[in-house]
C-alpha positions as CSV (number, residue, x, y, z in Angstrom):
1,X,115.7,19.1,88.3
2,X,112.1,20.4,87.7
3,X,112.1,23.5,85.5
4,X,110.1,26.2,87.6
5,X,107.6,27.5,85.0
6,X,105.7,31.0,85.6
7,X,101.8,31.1,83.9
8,X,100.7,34.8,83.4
9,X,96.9,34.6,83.1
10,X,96.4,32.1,85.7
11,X,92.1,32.7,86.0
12,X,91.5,31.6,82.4
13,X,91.0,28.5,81.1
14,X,94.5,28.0,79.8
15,X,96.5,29.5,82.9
16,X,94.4,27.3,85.4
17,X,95.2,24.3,83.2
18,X,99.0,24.9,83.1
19,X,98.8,26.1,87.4
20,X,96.9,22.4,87.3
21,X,100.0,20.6,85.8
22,X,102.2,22.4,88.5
23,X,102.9,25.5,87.1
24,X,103.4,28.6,89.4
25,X,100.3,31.5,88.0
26,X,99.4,34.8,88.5
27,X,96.3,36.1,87.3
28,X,95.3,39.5,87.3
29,X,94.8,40.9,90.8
30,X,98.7,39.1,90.9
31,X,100.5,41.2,88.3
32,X,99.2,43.5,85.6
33,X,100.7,42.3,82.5
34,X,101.0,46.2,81.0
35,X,103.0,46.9,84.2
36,X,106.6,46.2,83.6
37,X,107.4,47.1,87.7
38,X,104.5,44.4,88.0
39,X,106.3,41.7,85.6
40,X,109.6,42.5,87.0
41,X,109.3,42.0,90.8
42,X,107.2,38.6,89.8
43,X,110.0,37.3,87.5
44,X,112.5,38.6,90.5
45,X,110.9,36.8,92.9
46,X,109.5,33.5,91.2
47,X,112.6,33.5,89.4
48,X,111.4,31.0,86.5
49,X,113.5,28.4,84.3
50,X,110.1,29.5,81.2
51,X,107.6,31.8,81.0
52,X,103.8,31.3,79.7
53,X,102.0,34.4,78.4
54,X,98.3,33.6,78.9
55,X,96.6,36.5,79.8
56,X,94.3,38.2,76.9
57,X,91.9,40.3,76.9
58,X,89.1,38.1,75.3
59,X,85.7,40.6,75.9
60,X,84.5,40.2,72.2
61,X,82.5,42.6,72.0
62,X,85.4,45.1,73.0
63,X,88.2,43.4,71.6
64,X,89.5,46.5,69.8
65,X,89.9,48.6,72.3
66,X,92.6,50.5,73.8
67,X,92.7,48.1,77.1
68,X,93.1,44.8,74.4
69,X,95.6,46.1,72.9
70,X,97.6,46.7,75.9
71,X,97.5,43.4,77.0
72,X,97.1,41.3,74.1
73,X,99.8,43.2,71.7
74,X,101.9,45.7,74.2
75,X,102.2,43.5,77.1
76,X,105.6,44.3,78.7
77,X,106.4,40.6,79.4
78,X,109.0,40.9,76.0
79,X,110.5,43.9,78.0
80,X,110.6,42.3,81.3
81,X,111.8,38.7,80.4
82,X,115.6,39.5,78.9
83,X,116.7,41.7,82.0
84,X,115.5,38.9,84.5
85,X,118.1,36.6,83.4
């Protein structure tokens, strides 16, 4: 059996390169990675063997903001991933 693997990030660079090896991605517009409803209903309904975290807020010139760290440090993914199964 192929393991069913979910890409969070799936615009950038990495996440379109894992979607390219048959991964199943969602970028932004998809599910916002601070939204644990958001990670939740995907993990629910994709219902993944693994799980890829690679969306990041990668604006340089911003990279210490509020919105970066949301994403890059408090993503909820960590929260969402151990009630799924």
């Amino acid at each position: 059996m192929i393991p069913r693997v979910l890409v969070t990030g799936a615009g950038g660079l990495l996440g379109r390169a894992c979607v390219a090896q048959g991964a199943v991605g969602l970028d932004r517009a998809a599910c916002d990675v601070t939204s644990i409803s958001d990670l939740d209903r995907a993990l629910r309904t994709i219902r993944p063997d693994a799980v890829i975290f690679c969306a990041a807020y990668t604006d340089v010139d911003t990279a210490d903001s509020p919105d970066a760290w949301r994403v890059n440090v408090d993503g909820s993914l960590g929260r969402s991933c151990p009630r799924s199964g």
